[in-house]
C-alpha positions as CSV (number, residue, x, y, z in Angstrom):
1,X,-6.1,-21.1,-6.1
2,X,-4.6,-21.5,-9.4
3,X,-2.3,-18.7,-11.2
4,X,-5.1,-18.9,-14.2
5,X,-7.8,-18.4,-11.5
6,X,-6.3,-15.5,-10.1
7,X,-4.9,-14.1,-13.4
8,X,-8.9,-14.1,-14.6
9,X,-9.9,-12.8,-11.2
10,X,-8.1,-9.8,-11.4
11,X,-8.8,-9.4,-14.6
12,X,-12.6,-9.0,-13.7
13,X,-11.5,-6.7,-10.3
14,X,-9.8,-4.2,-12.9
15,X,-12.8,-3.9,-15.6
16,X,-16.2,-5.1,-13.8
17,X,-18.4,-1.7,-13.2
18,X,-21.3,-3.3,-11.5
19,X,-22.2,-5.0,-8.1
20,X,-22.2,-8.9,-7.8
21,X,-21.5,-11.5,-5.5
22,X,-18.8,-14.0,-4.5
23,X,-20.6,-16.7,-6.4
24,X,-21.5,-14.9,-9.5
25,X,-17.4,-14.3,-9.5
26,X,-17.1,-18.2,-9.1
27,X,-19.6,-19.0,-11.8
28,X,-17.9,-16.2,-14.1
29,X,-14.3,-18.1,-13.6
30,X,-15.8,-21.3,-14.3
31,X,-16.8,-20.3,-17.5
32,X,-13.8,-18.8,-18.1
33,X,-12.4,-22.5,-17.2
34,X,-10.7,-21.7,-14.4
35,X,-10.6,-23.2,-10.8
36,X,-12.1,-21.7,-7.2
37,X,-13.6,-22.6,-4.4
38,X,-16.8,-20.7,-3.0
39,X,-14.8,-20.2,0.0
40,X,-11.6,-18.6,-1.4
41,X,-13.6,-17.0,-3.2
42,X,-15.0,-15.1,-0.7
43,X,-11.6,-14.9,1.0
44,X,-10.0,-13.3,-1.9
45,X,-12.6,-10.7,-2.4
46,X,-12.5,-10.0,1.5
47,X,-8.9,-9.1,1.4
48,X,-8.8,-7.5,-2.2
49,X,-7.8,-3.7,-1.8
50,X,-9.6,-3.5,-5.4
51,X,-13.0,-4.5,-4.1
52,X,-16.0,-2.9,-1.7
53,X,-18.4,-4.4,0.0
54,X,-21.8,-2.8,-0.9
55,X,-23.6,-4.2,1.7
56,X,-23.0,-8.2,3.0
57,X,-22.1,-10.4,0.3
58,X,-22.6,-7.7,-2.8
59,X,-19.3,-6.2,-4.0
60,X,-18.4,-3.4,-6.3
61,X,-14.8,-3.3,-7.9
62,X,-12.6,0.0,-7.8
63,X,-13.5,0.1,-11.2
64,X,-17.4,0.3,-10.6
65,X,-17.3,2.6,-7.5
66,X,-14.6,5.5,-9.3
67,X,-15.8,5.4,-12.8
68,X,-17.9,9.3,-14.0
69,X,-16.3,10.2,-10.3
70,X,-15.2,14.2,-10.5
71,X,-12.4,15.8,-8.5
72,X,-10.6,19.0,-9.2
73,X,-7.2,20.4,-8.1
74,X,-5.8,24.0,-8.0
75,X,-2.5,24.6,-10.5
76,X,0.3,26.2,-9.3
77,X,2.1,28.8,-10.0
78,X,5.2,26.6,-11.3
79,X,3.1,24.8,-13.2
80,X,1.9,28.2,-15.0
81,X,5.4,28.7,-16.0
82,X,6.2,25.5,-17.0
83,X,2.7,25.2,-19.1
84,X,2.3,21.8,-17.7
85,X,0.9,19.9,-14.8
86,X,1.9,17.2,-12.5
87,X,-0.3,14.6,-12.2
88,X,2.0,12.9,-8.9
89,X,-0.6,12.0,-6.1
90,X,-4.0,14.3,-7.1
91,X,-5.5,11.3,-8.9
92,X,-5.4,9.4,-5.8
93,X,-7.9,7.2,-4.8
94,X,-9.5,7.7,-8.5
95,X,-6.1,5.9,-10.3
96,X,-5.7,1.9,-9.8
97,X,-2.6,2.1,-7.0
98,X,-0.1,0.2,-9.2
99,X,-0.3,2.2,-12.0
100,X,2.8,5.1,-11.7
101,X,1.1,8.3,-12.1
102,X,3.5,9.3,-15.0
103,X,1.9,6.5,-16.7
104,X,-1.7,7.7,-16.8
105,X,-3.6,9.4,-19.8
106,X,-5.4,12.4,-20.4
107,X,-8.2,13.2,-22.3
108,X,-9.6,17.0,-23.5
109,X,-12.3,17.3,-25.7
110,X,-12.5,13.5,-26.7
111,X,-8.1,14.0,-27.8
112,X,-5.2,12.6,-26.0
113,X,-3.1,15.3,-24.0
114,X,1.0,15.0,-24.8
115,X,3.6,14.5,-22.1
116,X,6.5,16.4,-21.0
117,X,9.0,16.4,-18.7
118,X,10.6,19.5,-17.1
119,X,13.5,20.4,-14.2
120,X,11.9,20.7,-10.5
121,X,14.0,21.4,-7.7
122,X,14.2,18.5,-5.1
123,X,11.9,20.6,-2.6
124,X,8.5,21.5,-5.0
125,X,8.9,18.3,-6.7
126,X,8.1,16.5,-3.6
127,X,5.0,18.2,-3.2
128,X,3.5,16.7,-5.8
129,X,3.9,13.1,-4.0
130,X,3.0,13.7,-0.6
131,X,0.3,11.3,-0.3
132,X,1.8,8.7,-1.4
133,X,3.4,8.9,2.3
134,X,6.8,11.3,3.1
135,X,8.9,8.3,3.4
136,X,8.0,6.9,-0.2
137,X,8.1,9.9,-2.1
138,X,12.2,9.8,-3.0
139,X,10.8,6.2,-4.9
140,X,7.9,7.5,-6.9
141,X,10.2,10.4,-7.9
142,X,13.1,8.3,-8.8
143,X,10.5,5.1,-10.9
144,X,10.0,8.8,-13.5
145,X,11.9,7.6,-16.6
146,X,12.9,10.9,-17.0
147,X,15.0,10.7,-14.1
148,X,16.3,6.8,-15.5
149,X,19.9,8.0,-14.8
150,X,19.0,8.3,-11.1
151,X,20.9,6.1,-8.9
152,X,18.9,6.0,-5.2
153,X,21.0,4.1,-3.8
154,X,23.9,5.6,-4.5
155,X,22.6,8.7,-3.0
156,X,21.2,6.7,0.2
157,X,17.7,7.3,-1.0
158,X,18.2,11.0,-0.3
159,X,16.8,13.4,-4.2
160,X,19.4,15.3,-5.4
161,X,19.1,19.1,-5.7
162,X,17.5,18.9,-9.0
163,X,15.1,16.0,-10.7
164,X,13.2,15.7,-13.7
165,X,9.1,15.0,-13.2
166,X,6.9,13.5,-16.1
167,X,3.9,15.8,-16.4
168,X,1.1,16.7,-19.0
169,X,1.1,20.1,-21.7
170,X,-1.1,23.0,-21.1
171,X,-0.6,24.0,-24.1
172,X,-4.1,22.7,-25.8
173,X,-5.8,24.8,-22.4
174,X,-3.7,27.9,-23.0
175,X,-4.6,27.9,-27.1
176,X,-8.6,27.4,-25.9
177,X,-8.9,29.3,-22.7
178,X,-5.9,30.6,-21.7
179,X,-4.7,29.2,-17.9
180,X,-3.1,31.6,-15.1
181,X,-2.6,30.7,-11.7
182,X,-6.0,30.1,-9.6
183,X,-7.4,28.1,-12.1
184,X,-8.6,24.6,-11.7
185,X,-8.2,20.9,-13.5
186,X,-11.2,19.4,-13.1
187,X,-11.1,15.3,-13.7
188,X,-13.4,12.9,-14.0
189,X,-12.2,9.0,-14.5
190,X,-13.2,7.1,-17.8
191,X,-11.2,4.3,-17.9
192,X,-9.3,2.8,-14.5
193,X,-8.0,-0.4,-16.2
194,X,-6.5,1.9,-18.8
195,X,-5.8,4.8,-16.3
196,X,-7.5,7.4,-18.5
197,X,-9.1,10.4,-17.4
198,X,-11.0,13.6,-19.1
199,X,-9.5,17.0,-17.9
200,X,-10.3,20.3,-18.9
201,X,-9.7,23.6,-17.3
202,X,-12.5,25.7,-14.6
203,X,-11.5,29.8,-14.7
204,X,-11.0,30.8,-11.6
205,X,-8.4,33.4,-11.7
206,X,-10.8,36.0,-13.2
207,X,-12.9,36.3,-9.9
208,X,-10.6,38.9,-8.2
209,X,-11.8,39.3,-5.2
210,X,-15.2,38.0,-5.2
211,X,-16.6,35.1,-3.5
212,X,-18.5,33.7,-6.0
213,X,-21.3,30.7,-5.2
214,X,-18.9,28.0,-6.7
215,X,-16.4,28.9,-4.1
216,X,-19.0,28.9,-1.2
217,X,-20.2,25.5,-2.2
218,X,-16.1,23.9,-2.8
219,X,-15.6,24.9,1.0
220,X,-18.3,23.4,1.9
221,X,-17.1,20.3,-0.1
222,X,-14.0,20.6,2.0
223,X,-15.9,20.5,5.0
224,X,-18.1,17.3,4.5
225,X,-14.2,15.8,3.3
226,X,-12.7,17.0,6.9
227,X,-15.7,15.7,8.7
228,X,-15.4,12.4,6.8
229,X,-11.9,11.8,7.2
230,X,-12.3,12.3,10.7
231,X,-15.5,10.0,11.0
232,X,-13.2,7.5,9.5
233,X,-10.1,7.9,11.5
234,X,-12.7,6.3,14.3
235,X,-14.0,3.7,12.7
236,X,-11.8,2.3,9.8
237,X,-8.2,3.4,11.3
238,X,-5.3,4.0,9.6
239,X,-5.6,0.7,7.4
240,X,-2.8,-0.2,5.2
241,X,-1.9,3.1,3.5
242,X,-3.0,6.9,3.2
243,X,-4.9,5.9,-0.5
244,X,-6.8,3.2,1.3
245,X,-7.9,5.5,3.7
246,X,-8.9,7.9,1.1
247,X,-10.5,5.3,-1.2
248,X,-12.5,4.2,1.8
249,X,-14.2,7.5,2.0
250,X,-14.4,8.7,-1.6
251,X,-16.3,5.3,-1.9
252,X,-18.8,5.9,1.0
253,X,-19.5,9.2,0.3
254,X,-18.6,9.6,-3.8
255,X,-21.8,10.6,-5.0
256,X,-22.0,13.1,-2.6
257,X,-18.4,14.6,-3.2
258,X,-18.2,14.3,-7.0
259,X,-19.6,17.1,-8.4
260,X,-18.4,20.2,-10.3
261,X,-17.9,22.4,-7.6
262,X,-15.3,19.8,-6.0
263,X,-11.7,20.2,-4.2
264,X,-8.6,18.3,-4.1
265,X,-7.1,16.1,-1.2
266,X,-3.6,18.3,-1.3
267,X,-6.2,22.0,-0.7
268,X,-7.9,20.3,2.4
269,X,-4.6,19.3,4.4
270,X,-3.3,23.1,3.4
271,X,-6.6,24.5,4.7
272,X,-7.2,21.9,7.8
273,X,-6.5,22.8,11.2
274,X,-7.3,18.8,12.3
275,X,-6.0,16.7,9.6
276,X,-2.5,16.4,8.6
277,X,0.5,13.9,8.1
278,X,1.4,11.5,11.3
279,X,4.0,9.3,12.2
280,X,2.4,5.1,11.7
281,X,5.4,3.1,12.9
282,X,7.9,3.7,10.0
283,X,5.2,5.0,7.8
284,X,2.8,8.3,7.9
285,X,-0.9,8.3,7.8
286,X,-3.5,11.3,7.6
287,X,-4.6,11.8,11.4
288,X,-5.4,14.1,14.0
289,X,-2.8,16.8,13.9
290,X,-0.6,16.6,17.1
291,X,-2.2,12.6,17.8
292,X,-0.2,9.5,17.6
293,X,-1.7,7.1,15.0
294,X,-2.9,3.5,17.7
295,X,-2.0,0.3,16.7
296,X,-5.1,-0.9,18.3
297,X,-8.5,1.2,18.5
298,X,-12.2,1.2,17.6
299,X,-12.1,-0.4,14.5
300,X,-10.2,-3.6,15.5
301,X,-11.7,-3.3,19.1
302,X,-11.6,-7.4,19.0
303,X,-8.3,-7.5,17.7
304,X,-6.6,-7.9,21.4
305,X,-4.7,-10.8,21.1
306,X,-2.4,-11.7,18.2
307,X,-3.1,-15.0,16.6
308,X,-1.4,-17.0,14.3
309,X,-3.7,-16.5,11.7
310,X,-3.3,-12.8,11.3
311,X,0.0,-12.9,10.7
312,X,1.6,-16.7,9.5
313,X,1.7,-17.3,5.3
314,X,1.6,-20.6,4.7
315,X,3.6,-23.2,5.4
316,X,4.3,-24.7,2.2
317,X,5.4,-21.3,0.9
318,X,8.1,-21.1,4.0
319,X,9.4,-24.8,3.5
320,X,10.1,-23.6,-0.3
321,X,11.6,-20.4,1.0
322,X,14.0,-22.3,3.8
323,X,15.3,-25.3,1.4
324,X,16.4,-22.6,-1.6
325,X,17.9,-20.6,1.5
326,X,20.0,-23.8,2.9
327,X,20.9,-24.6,-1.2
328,X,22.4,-21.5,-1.4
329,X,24.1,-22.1,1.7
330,X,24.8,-25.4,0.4
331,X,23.5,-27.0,3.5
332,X,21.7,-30.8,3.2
333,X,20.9,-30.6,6.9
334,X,16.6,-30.0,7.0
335,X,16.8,-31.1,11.3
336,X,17.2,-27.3,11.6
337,X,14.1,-26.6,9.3
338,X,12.1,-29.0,10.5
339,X,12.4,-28.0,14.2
340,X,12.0,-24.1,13.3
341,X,8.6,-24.8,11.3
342,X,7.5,-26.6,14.4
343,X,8.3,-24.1,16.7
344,X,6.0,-21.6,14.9
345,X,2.0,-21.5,16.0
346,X,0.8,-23.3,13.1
347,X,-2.5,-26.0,13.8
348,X,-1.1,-29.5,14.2
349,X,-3.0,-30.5,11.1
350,X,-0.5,-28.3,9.1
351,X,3.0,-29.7,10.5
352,X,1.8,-33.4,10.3
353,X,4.2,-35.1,8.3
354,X,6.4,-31.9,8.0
355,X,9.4,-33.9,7.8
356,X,8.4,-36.4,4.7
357,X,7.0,-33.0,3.1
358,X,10.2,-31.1,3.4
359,X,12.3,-34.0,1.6
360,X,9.6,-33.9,-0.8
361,X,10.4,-30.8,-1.8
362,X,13.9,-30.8,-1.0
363,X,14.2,-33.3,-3.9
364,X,11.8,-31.3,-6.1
365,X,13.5,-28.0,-6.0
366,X,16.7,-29.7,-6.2
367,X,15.9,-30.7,-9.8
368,X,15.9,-26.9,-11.2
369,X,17.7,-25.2,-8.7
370,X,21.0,-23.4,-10.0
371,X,23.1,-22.1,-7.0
372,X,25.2,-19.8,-9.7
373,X,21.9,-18.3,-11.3
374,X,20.6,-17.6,-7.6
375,X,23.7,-16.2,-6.6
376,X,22.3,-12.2,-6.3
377,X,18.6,-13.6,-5.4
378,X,20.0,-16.3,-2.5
379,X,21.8,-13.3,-0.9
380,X,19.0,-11.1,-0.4
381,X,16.5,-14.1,0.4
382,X,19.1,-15.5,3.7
383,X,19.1,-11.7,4.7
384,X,15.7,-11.5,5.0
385,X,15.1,-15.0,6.2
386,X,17.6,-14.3,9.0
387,X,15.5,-10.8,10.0
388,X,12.4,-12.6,9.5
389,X,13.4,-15.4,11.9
390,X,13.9,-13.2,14.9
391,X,10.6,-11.1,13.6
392,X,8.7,-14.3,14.0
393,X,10.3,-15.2,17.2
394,X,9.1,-11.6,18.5
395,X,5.5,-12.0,17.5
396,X,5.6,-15.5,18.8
397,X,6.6,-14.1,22.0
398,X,3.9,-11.7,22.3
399,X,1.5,-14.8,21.1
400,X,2.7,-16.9,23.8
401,X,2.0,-14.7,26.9
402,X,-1.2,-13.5,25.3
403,X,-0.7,-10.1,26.4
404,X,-3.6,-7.5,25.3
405,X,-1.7,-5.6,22.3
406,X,-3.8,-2.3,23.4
407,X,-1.0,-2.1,26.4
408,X,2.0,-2.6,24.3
409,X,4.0,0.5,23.0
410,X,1.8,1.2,20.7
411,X,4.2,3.1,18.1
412,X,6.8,0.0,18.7
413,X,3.7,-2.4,17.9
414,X,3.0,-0.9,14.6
415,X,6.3,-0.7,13.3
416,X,6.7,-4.3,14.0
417,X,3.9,-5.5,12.1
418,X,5.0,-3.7,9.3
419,X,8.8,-4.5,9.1
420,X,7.3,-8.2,9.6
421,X,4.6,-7.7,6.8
422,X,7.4,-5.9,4.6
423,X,9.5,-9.0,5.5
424,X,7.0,-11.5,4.3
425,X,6.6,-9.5,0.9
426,X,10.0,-9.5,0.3
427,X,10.0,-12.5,0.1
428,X,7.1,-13.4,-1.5
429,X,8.6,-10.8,-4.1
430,X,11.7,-12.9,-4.3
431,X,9.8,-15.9,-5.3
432,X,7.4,-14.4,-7.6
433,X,9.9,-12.1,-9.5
434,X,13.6,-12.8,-9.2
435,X,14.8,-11.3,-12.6
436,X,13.2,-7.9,-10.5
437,X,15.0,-8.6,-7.7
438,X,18.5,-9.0,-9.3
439,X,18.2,-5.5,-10.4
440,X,17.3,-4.4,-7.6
441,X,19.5,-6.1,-5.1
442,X,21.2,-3.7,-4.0
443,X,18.7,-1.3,-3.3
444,X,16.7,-4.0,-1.2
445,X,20.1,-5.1,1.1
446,X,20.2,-1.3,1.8
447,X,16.6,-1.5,2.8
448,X,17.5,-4.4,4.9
449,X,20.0,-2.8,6.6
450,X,17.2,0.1,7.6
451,X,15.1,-2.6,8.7
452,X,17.6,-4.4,10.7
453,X,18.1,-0.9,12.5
454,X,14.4,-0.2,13.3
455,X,14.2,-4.4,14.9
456,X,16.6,-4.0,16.8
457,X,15.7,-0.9,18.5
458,X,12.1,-1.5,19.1
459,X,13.1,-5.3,20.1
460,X,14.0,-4.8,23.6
461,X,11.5,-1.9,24.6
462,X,8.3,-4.5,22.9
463,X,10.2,-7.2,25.1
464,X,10.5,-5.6,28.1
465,X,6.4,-4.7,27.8
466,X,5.6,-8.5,27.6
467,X,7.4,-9.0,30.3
468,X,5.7,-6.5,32.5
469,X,2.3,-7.9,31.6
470,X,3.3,-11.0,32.1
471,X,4.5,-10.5,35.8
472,X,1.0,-8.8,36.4
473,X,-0.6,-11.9,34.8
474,X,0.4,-14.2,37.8
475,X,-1.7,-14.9,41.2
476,X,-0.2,-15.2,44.2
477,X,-2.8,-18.0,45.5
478,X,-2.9,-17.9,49.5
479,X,-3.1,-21.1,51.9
480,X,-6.6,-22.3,52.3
């Protein structure tokens, strides 16, 4: 695929409302002039976290599926007295996941609301994040550019006491209806490219009291959300974040659970005596309360062997990624690189002429590269290469005795593939944006480090399970 093809592509993912097909996709990029095979097509929209399938071979972008959507979530009492309200992780799934939530836009009454940023304590500010996963929440808190003289890593990721959170002005409610705690935002998405919503307030406060019809009908909103989550939990998993498990659900059942008389995500998990935050590897997931969170289950039943394809980029990306790494050790030797691509799983089709292909691009790269303007980015890339190495070897292992990955520790499993798949990004990352990465060098050795930590102790106890299996995997085969 070509940058320009993708650049188009996700163009269309971010604005296209309606449903189509992978080759009404292809026919719009060729109009656009642009480059794509049916196939990769197809591929691209199968692994896109911005696209549903309908039903087989009809899509419908985030865009599509969210726009007119409703939701609603309950101020609090902080946010009375601050006269403003924290947007944080409430418009999750509705909100295109890269887009910051400080970085949204509100609309009441067709006019845009003003921002503001206020003093939280550490503690309450958090709460506003939650969803974004506990062991993120320190990031989305420090990216605020109200807190831009925040150092993280200085403070080894830990908040201080006190931060500073982006948010939106009441003050427009508060001049038209007057807002005191127990009253509601309710949101409905306009725009997802854009990030735009339309708010305005729902009076609750004045019920006393009374149970009034709306609130009969928002628990039983929160009850069809419970019993959905959980539905999904058995047959989607814990996929690849807590929004993707919530956009899964909000998409199969939206029409059903936007409507005036709606609920927030944040109100169910207060209310829920089922659902709540769980340990995935070195990540959290929404799960049954008290359960660990499988590696393996229902929804990837088949998935019981690993194989190469689920987990190897490609190789022409790491034969770029090992020559810059020996330049900046200011190695000429490629025997090393050559034998180390070979001893990965890939299909013979892909190492033939591996050799002739790395001095190929040995003397390609070697025409731009500058060892003094890599300096920052070489030292994080031969970090991550090195951790990435003896990742690969691991997962090779585990390939190589074809054990059934349902028998492995499962917890150890998980966070294995994902210090491997936050390996692989890294590095991807390096490639893609090194200015980025010179700013943030220091933040990602530190990160290394962690990782490094977490290998190493889940190395030896996933090891020792291969071995097991594989001593139960031989026959002792008796004389005829």
């Amino acid at each position: 695929m070509y940058v320009s093809s993708e650049a188009v592509i996700n163009q269309f993912l971010r604005t296209y409302p309606y449903p189509f097909t992978a080759e009404a996709l292809q026919e719009f990029l060729i109009k656009g002039k642009g480059k794509i095979s049916l196939k990769d097509c197809k591929d691209y929209l199968e692994t896109s976290p911005f696209v549903f399938e309908l039903h087989k071979g009809v899509y419908i972008t985030r865009a599509g599926a969210f726009t007119g959507k409703k939701f609603s979530f309950k101020l609090t009492q902080e946010e009375i007295d601050k006269n403003m309200f924290i947007p944080g992780h409430r418009f999750m799934p509705f909100a295109n996941p890269e887009t910051l939530s400080f970085s949204l836009n509100f609309l009441f009454n067709g006019a845009s609301l003003y921002k503001t940023s206020k003093e939280f304590d550490s503690f309450s500010a958090a709460k506003f994040f939650l969803l974004f996963g506990e062991e993120y929440v320190s990031q989305y808190i420090a990216a605020d550019p109200a807190n831009e003289d925040l150092d993280l890593a200085s403070l080894d990721f830990e908040l201080p006491q006190k931060v500073w959170l982006t948010g939106i002005s009441l003050e427009p409610f508060q001049k038209a209806f007057g807002i005191h705690y127990g009253d509601r935002i309710l949101c409905e998405l306009i725009d997802w490219d854009a990030g735009t919503f339309s708010v305005s307030p729902i009076k609750t406060s004045d019920h006393g009291l009374k149970i009034r019809k709306d609130d009969v009908k928002r628990q039983e909103w929160y009850d069809k959300l419970e019993k959905y989550l959980l539905e999904g939990f058995d047959d989607i998993g814990p996929l690849n974040s807590i929004e993707e498990q919530l956009a899964n659900v909000f998409f199969k059942h939206g029409d059903e659970l936007s409507c005036e008389e709606c609920g927030s995500v944040e109100e169910l998990l207060q209310r829920s005596k089922k659902i709540g935050f769980e340990n995935y590897g070195v990540e959290s997931r929404l799960w049954r309360i008290g359960e660990d969170v499988p590696a393996v289950g229902a929804w990837n039943s088949s998935f019981k062997e690993l194989s190469a394809e689920d987990w190897l980029p490609s190789i022409d990306f790491l034969i770029d990624t090992y020559i810059k790494d020996l330049m900046y050790q200011k190695k000429n030797d490629t025997i090393g690189l050559e034998e180390s691509l070979k001893s990965l799983p890939f299909e013979k089709k892909e190492i033939r002429d591996v050799k002739q292909r790395i001095e190929n691009r040995k003397a390609e790269i070697a025409k731009t590269y500058n060892w003094f303007a890599d300096f920052v980015t070489g030292a994080v890339r031969h970090s991550a290469l090195k951790l990435y190495r003896e990742a690969c070897s691991l997962m090779c292992d585990i390939m190589s005795e074809a054990v059934d990955l349902e028998k492995l520790p499962q917890q150890e499993l998980v966070i294995l593939t994902q210090l491997y798949t936050h390996l692989l990004h890294m590095l991807e990352s390096l490639e893609m944006t090194p200015a980025y990465i010179n700013e943030e060098s220091e933040a990602m050795m530190l990160s290394l480090e962690g990782m490094e930590f977490n290998f190493y102790d889940i190395r030896p106890i996933i090891r020792a399970s291969v071995i097991e299996q594989s001593k139960k995997g031989f026959k002792i085969i008796g004389k005829l």
